[in-house]
C-alpha distance (Angstrom), angle and dihedral (degrees) to the residues before:
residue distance angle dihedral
X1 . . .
X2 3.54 . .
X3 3.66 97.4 .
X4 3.48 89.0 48.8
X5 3.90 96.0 55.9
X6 3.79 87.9 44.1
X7 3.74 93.8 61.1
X8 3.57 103.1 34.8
X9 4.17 78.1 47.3
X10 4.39 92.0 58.8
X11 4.10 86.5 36.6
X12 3.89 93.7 60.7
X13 3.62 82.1 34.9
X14 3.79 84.8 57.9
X15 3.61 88.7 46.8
X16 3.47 110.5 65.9
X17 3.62 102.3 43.4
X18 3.94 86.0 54.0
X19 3.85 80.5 55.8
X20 3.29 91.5 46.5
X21 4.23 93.5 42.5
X22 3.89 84.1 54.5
X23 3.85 92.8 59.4
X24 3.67 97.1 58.3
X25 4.08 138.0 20.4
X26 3.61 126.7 -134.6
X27 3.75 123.6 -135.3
X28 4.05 91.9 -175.3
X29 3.89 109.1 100.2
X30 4.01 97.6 -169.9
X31 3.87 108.8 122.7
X32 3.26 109.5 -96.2
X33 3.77 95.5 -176.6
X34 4.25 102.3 130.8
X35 3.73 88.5 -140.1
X36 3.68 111.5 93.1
X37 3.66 131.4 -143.3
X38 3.74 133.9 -103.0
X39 3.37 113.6 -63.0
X40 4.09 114.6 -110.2
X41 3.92 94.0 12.2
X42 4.07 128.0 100.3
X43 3.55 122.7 -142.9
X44 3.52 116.7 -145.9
X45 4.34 124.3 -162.5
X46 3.40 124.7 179.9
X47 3.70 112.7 -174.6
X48 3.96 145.0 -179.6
X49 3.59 127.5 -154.1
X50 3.72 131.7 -165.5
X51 3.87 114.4 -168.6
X52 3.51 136.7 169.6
X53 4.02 135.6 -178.9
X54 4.22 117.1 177.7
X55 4.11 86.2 -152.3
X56 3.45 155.2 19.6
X57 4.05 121.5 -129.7
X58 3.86 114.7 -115.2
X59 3.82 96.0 1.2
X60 3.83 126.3 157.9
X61 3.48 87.8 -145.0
X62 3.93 141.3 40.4
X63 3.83 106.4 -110.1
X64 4.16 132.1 154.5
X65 3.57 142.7 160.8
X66 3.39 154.6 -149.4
X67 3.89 109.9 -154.3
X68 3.59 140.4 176.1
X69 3.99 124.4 -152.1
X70 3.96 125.1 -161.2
X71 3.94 109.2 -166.5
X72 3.57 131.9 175.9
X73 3.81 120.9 -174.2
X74 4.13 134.4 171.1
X75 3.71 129.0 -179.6
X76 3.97 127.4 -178.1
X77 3.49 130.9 -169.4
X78 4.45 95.9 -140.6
X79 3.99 89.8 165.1
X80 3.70 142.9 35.1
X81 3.81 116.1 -90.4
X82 4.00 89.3 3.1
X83 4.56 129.5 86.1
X84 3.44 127.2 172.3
X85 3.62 130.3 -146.0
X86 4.18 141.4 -174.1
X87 3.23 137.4 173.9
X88 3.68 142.4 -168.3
X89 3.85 134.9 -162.9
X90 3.59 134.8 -170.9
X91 3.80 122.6 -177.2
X92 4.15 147.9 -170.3
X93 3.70 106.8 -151.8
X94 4.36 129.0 163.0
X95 4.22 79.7 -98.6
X96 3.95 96.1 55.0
X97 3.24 145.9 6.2
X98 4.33 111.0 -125.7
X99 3.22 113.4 -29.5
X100 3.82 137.8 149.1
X101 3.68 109.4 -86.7
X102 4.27 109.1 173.2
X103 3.31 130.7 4.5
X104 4.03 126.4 -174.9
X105 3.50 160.0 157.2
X106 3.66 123.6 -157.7
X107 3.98 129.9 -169.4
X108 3.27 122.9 -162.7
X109 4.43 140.4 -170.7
X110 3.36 131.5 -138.1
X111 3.60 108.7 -140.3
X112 4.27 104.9 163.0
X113 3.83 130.5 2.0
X114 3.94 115.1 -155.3
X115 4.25 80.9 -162.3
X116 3.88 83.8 67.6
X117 3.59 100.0 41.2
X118 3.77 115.6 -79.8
X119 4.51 127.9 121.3
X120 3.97 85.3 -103.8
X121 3.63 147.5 -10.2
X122 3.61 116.7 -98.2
X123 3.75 132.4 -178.9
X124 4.00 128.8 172.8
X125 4.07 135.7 -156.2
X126 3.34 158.1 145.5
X127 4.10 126.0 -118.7
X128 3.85 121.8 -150.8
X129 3.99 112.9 -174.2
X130 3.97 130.9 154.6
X131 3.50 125.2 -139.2
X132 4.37 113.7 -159.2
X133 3.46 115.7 -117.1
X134 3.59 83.5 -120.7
X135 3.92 96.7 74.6
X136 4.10 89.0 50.0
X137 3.82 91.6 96.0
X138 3.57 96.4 41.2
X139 4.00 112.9 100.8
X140 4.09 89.8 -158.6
X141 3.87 85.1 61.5
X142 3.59 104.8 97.0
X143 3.65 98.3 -164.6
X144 3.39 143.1 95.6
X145 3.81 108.4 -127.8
X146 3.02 150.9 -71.0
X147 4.18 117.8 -33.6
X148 3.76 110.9 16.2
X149 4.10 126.7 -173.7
X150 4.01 115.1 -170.6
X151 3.92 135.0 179.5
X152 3.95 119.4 -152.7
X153 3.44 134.5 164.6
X154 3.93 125.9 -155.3
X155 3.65 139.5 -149.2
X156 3.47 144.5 -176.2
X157 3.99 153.8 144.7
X158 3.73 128.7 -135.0
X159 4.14 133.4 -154.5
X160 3.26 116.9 -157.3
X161 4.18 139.8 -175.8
X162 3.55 118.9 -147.7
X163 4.08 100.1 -48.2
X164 4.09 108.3 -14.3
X165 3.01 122.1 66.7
X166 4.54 112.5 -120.3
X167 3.55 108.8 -163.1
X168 4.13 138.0 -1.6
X169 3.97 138.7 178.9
X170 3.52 115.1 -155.8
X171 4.13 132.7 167.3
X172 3.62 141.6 -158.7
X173 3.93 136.8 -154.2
X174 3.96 130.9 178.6
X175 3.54 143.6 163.9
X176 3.72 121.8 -153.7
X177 3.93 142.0 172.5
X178 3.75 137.8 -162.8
X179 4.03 114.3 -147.9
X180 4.02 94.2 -94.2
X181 3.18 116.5 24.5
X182 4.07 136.0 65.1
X183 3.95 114.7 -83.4
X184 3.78 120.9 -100.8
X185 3.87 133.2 -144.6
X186 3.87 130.9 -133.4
X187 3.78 132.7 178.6
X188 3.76 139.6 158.2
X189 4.05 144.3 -178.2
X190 3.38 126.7 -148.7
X191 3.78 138.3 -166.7
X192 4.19 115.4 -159.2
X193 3.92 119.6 -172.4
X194 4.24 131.3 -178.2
X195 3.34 119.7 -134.9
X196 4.26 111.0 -176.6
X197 3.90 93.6 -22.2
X198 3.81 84.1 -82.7
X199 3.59 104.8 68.3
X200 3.60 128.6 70.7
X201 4.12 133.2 -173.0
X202 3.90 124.8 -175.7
X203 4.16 116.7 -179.5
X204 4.28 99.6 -163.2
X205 3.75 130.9 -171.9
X206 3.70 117.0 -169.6
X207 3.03 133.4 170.1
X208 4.62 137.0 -172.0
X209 3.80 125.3 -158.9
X210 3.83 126.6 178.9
X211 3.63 113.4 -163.4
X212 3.87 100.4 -145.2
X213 3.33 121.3 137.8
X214 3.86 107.2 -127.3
X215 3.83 114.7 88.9
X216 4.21 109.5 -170.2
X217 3.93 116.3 76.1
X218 3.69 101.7 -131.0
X219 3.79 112.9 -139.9
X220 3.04 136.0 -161.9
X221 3.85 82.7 25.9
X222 3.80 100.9 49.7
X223 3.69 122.2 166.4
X224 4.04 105.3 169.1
X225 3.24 145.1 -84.8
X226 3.35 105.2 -83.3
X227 4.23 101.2 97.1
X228 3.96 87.3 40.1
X229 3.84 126.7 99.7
X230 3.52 96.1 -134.0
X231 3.73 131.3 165.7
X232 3.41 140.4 -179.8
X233 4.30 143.5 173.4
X234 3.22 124.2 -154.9
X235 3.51 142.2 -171.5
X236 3.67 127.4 -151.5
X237 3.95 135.0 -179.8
X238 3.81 120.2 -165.1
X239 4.01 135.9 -162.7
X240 3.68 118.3 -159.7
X241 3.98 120.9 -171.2
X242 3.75 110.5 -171.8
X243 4.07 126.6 -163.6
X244 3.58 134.4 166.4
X245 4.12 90.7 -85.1
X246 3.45 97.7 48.3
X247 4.17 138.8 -60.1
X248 3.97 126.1 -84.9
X249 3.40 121.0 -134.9
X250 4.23 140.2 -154.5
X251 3.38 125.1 173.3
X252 3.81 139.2 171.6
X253 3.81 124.1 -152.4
X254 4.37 125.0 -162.3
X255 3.61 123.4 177.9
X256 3.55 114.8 -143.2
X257 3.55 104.4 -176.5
X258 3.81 138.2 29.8
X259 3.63 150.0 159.6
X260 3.93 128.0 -170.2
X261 3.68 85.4 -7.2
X262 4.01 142.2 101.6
X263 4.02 96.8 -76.1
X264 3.98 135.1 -158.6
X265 3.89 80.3 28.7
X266 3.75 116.4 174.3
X267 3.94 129.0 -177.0
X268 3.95 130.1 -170.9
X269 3.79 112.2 -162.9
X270 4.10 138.3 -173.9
X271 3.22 124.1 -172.9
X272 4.24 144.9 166.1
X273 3.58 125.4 -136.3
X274 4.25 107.4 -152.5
X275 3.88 112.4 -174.6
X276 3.99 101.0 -152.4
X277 4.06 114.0 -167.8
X278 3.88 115.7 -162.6
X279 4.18 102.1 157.2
């Protein structure tokens, strides 16, 4: 009876941050898993995105795009309790031609590990990333510009079978601010499942919400997004192939709801995951 009222506990747990993760839709791609990774070894991901949207919601003006993202990311757990992540992202949009969009660093806490004993798995952290001033006036630049700071705080639970680990829910919610503008709100839920140790599946909501006050997109004159109201849900499902020198990843993004934001937006990504060890 206990067990039972434990799970069903973590599953309504589960619950309301996916509602929550379908309210709003992140733009921040740090991992926000609360699990951490091996200690002493760097991860390395490299990815590219292609992404369209035909429209933007609430604009004065007709405007879409057909962009292309490069990203590369690390993170590295170097003490107990304690990882470290960046990131860095480069894009060709219809507004400009490759330029840096986001770039980060994000350090996070370990405050409970359900591998170790505890309900959950919990880790806490703040982000710092800057966007260039450049990227202001471009409407396929999610972010609200230019120096951003962000809290968030993860949880999650893990199953396991003898040593792996064979399915996990985890979610993720911040609150961040630039130096002008009103603060925004991201979230997300995921679901992971193993398939044959090799093959991994991950079903994500996410969702982004500034809380400015305007509510029209103003193109050809567009400043950002960071005294809009927008919104936006998205959906996201992920493929992971693992191998001894590393796992390969495609994953394909559709946003299903927004408001004073790029809508019908849809995103095809591939990325590599290279496990470096250096002590």
């Amino acid at each position: 009876m206990v067990a039972f009222s434990r799970r069903f506990f973590l599953i309504a747990g589960g619950g309301l941050l996916l509602f929550w993760a379908m309210r709003f839709s992140s733009a921040y791609a740090f991992d926000q898993a609360p699990w951490f990774s091996t200690f002493g070894k760097v991860a390395v991901l490299p990815f590219f995105s292609y992404q369209h949207y035909p429209a933007i919601d609430r604009s004065m003006s007709s405007y879409y795009s057909h962009d292309q993202i490069f990203s590369l990311y690390a993170k590295v757990h170097p003490i107990a309790k304690w990882e470290v992540q960046g990131q860095y992202l480069v894009s060709h949009t219809s507004h400009s031609t490759w330029r840096t969009q986001c770039m980060g660093v994000q350090v996070r806490y370990l405050v409970s590990n359900d591998l170790e004993g505890s309900p959950v798995c919990c880790s806490i952290g703040p982000q710092l990333f800057y966007v260039p001033n450049g990227n202001r006036t471009d409407p396929s630049s999610p972010y609200h510009p230019n120096g951003n700071l962000a809290f968030g705080v993860s949880i999650g639970k893990e199953w396991s079978h003898i040593y792996t680990w064979t399915w996990k829910w985890f979610g993720w919610m911040g609150i961040g601010k630039n130096i002008q503008d009103p603060p925004w709100i991201a979230c997300l839920f995921a679901v992971r499942g193993k398939i044959l140790a090799s093959h991994q599946f991950e079903l994500c909501g996410t969702g982004y919400f500034g809380l400015g006050r305007e509510s029209v997109v103003t193109i050809p004159n567009f400043d950002g997004y960071g005294r809009i109201g927008h919104r936006s849900v998205d959906l996201s499902l992920k493929y992971v192939y693992t191998t001894r020198w590393g796992g390969f990843q495609l994953q394909y993004l559709h946003r299903i709801y927004a408001r004073a934001f790029p809508k019908r937006f849809q995103a095809v990504t591939l990325g590599y995951h290279l496990p470096l060890t250096f002590f």
